[in-house]
N, CA, C and O atoms as CSV, one atom per row, in Angstrom:
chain,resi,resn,atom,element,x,y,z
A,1,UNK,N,N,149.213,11.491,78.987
A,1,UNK,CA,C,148.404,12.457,79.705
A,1,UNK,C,C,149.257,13.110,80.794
A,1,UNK,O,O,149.925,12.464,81.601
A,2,UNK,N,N,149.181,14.435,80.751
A,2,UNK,CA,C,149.792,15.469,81.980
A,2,UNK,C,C,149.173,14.679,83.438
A,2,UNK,O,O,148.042,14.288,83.726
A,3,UNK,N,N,150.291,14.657,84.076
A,3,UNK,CA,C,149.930,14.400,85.604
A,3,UNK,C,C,149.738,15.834,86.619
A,3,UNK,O,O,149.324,15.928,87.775
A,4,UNK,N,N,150.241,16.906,85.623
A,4,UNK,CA,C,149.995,18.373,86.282
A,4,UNK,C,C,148.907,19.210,86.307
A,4,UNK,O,O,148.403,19.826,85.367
A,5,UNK,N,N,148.507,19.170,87.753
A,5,UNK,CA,C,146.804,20.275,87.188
A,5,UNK,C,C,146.948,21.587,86.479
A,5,UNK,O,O,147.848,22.382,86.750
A,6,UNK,N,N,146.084,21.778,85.612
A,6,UNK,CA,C,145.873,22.956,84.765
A,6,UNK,C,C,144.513,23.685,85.238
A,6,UNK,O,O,143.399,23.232,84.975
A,7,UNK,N,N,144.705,24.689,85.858
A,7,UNK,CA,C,143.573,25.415,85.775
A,7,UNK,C,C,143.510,26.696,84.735
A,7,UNK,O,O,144.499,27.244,84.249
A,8,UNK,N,N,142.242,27.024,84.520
A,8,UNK,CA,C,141.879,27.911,83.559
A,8,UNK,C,C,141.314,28.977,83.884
A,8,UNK,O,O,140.348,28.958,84.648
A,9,UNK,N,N,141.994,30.559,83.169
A,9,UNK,CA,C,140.748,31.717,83.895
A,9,UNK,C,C,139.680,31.736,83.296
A,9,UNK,O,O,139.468,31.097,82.265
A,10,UNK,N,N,139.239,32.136,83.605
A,10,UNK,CA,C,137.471,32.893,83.279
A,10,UNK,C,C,137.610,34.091,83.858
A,10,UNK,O,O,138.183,34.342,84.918
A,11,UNK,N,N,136.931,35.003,82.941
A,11,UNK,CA,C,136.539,36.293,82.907
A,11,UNK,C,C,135.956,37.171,83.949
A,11,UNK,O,O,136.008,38.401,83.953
A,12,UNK,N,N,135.222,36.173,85.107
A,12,UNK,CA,C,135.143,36.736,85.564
A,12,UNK,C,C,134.864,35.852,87.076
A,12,UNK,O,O,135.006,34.632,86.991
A,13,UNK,N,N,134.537,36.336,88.225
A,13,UNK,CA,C,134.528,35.286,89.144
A,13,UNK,C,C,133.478,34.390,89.529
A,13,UNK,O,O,132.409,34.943,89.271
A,14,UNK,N,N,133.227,32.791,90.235
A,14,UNK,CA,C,132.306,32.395,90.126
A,14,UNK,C,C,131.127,32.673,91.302
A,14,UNK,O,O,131.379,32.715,92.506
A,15,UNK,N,N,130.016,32.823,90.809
A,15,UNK,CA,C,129.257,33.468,92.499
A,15,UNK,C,C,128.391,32.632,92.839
A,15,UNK,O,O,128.153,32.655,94.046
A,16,UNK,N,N,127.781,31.844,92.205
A,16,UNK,CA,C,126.643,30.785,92.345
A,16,UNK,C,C,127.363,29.104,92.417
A,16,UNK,O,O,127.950,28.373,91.619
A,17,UNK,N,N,126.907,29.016,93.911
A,17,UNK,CA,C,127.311,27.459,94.165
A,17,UNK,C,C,127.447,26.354,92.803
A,17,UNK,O,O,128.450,25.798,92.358
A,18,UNK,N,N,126.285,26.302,92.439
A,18,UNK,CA,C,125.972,25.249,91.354
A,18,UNK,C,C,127.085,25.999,90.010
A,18,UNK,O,O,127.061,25.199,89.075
A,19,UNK,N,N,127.733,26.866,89.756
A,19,UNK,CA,C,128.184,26.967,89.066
A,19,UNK,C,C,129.993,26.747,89.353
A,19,UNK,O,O,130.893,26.641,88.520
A,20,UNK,N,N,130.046,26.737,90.667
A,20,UNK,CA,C,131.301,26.640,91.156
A,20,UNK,C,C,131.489,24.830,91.262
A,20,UNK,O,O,132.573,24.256,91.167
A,21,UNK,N,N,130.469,24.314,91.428
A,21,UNK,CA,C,130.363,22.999,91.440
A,21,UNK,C,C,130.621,22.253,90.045
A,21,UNK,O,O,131.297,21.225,90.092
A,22,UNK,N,N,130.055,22.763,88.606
A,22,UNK,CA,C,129.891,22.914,87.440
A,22,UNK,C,C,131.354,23.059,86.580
A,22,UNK,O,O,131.738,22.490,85.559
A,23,UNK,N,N,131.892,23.911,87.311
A,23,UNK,CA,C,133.189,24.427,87.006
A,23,UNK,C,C,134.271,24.063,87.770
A,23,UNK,O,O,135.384,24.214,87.265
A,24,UNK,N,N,134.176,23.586,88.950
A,24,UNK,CA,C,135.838,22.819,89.796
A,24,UNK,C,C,135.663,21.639,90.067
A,24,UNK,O,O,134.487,21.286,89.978
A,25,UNK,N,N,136.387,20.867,90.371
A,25,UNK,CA,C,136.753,19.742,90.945
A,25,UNK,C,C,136.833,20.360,92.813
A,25,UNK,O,O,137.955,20.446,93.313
A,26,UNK,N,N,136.046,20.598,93.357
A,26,UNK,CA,C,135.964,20.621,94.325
A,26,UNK,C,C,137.219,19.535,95.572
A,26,UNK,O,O,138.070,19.973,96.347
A,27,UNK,N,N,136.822,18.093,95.287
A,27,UNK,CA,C,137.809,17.156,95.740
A,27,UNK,C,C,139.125,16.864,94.633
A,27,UNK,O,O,139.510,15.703,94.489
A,28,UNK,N,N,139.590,17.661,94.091
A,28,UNK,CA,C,140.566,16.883,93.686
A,28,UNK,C,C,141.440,17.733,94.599
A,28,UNK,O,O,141.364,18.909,94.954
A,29,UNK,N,N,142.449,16.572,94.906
A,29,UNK,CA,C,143.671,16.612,95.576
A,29,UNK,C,C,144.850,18.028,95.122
A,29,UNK,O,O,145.691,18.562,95.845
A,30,UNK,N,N,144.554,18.280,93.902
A,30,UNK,CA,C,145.211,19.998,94.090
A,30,UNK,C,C,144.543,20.969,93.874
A,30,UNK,O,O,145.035,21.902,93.241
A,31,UNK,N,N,143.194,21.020,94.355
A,31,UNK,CA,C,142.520,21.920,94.521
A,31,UNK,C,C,142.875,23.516,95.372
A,31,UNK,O,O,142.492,24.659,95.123
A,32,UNK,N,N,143.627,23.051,96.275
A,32,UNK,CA,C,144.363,24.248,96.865
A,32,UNK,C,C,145.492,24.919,96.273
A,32,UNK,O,O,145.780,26.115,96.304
A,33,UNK,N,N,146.131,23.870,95.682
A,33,UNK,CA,C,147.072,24.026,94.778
A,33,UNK,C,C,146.978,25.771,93.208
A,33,UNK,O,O,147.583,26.785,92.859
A,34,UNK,N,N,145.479,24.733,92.815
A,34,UNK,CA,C,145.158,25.520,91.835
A,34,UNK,C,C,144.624,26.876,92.319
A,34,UNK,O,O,145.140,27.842,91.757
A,35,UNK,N,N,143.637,27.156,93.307
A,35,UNK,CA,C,143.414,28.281,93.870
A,35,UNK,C,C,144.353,29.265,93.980
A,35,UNK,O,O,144.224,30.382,93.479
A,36,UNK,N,N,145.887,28.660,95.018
A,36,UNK,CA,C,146.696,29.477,95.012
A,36,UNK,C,C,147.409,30.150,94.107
A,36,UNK,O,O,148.115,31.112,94.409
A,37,UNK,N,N,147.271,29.672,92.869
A,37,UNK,CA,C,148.039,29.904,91.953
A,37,UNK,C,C,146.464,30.996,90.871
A,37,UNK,O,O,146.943,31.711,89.992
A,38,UNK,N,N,145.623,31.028,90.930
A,38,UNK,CA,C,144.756,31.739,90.635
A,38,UNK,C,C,144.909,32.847,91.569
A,38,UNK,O,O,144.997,34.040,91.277
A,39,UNK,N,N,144.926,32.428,92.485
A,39,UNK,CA,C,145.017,33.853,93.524
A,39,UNK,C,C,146.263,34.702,92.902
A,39,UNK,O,O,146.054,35.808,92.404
A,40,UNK,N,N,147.656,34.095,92.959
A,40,UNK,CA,C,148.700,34.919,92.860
A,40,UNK,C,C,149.058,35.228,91.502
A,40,UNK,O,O,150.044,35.934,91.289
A,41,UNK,N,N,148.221,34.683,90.377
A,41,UNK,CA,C,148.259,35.363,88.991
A,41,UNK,C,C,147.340,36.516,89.040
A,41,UNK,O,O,147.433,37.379,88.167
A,42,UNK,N,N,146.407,36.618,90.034
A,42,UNK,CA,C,144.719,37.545,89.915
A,42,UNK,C,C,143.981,37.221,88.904
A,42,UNK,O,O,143.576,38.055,88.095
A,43,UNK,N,N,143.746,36.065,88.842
A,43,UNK,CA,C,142.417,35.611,88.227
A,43,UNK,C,C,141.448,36.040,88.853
A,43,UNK,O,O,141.230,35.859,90.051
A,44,UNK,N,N,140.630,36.791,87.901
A,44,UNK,CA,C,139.190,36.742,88.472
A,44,UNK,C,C,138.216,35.570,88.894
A,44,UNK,O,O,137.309,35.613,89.725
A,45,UNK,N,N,138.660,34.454,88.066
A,45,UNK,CA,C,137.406,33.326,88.326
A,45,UNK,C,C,138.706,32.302,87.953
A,45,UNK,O,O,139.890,32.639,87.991
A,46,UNK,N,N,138.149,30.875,87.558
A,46,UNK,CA,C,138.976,29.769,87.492
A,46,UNK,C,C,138.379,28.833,86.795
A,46,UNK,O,O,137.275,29.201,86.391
A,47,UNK,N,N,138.690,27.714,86.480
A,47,UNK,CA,C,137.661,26.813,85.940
A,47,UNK,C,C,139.032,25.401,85.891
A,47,UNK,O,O,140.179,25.475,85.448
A,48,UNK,N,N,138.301,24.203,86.540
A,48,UNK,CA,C,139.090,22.912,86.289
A,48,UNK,C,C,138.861,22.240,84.434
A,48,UNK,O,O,139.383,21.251,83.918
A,49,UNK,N,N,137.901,23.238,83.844
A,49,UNK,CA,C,137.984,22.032,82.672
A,49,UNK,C,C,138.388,21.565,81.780
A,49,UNK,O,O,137.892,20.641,81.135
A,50,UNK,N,N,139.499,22.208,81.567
A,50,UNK,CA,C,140.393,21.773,81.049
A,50,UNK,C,C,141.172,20.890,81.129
A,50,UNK,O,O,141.567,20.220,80.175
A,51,UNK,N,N,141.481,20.772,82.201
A,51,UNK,CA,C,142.560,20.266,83.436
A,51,UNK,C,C,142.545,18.402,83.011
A,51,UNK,O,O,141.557,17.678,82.898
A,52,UNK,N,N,143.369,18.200,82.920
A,52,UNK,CA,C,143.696,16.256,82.661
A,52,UNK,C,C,143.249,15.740,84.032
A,52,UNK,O,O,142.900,14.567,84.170
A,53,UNK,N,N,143.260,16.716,85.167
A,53,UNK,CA,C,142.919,15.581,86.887
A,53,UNK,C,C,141.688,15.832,87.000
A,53,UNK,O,O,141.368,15.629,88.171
A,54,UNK,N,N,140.304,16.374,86.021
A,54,UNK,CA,C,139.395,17.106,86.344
A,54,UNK,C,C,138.563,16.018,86.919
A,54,UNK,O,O,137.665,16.284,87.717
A,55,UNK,N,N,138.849,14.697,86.514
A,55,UNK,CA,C,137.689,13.754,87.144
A,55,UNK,C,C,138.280,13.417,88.140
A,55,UNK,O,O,137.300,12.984,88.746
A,56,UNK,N,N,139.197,13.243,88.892
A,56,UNK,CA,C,140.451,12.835,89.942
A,56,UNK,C,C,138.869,13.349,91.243
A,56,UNK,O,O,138.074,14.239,90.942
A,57,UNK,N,N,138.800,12.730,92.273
A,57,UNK,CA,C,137.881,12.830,93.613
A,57,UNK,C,C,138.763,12.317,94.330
A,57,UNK,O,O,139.175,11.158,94.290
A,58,UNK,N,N,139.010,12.973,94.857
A,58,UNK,CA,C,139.834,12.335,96.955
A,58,UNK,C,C,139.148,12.886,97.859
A,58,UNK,O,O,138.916,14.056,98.162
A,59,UNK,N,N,138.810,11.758,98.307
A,59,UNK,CA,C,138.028,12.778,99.543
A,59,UNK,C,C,136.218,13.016,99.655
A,59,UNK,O,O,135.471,13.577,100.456
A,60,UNK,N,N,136.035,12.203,98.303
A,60,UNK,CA,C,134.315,13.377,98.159
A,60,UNK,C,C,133.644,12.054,99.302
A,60,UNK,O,O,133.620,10.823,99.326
A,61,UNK,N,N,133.108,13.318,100.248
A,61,UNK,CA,C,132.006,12.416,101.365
A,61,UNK,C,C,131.047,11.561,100.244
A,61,UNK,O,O,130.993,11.758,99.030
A,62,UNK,N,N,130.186,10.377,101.180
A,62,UNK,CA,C,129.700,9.475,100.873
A,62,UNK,C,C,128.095,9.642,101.810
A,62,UNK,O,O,128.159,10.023,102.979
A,63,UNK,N,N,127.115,9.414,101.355
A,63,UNK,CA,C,126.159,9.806,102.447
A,63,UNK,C,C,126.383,8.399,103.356
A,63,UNK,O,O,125.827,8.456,104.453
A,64,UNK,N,N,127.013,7.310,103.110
A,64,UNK,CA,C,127.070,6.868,104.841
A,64,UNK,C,C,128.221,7.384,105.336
A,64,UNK,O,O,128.554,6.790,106.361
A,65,UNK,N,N,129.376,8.735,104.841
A,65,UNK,CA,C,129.779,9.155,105.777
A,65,UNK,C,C,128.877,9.975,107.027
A,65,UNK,O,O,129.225,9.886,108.204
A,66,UNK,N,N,127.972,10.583,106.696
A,66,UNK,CA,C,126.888,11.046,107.362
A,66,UNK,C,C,126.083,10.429,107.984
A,66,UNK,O,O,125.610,11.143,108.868
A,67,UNK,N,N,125.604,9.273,107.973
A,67,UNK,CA,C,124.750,8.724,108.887
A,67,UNK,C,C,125.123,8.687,109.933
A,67,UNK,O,O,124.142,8.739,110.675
A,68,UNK,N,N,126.592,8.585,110.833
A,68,UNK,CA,C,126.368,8.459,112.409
A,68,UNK,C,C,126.571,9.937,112.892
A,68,UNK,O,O,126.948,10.271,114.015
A,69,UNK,N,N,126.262,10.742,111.874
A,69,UNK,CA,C,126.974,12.520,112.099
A,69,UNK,C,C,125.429,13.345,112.118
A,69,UNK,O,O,125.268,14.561,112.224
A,70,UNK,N,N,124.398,12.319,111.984
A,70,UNK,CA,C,122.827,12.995,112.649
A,70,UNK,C,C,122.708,13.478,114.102
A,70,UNK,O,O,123.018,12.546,114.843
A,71,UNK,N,N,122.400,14.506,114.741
A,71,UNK,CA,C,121.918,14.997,116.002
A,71,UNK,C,C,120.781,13.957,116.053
A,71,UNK,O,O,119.982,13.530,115.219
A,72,UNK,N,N,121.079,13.655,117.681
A,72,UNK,CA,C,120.318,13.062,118.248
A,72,UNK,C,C,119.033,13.701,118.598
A,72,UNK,O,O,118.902,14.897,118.340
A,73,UNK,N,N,117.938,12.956,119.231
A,73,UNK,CA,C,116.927,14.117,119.865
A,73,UNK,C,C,117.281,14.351,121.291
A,73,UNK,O,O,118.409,14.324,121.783
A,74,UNK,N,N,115.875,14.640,122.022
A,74,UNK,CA,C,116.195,15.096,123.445
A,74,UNK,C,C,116.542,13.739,124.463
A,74,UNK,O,O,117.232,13.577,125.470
A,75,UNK,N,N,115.831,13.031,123.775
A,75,UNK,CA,C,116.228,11.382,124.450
A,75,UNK,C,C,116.997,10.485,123.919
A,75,UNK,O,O,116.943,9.290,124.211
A,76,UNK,N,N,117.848,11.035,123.018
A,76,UNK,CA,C,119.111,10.241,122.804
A,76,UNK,C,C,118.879,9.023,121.937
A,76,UNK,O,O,119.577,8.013,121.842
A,77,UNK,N,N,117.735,9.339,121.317
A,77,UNK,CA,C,117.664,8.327,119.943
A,77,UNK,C,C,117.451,9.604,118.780
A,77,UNK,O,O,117.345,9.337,117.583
């Protein structure tokens, strides 16, 4: 198996969250990677699914990363 991310164009670009979610690896570790390189070919859109790292997650929050990241109220509970 390729250890190199592959991203893929699509036709056209993605506009709806759930479809950008659907279609990238949001946390994988060359996610910036692949963007940039969509950017500087001019891809219109992108897609991880092809890609051998597509299940790869670094990073994806956890909801108890969020629990001590609640606003308090006015009295501090």
């Amino acid at each position: 198996m390729s250890i190199t991310p592959c991203p893929t164009p699509l036709p056209s670009a993605l506009r709806e969250e759930e479809a950008v979610e659907a279609q990238r690896n949001l946390f994988c570790g060359h996610y910036d990677r692949c963007l940039h390189l969509a950017v500087k070919r001019g891809w219109d859109g992108w897609s991880c699914r092809h890609c051998p790292l597509k299940e790869l997650r670094v990073g994806e929050p956890e909801a108890r990363d969020y629990a001590h990241a609640r606003p308090r109220g006015p009295d501090g509970h």
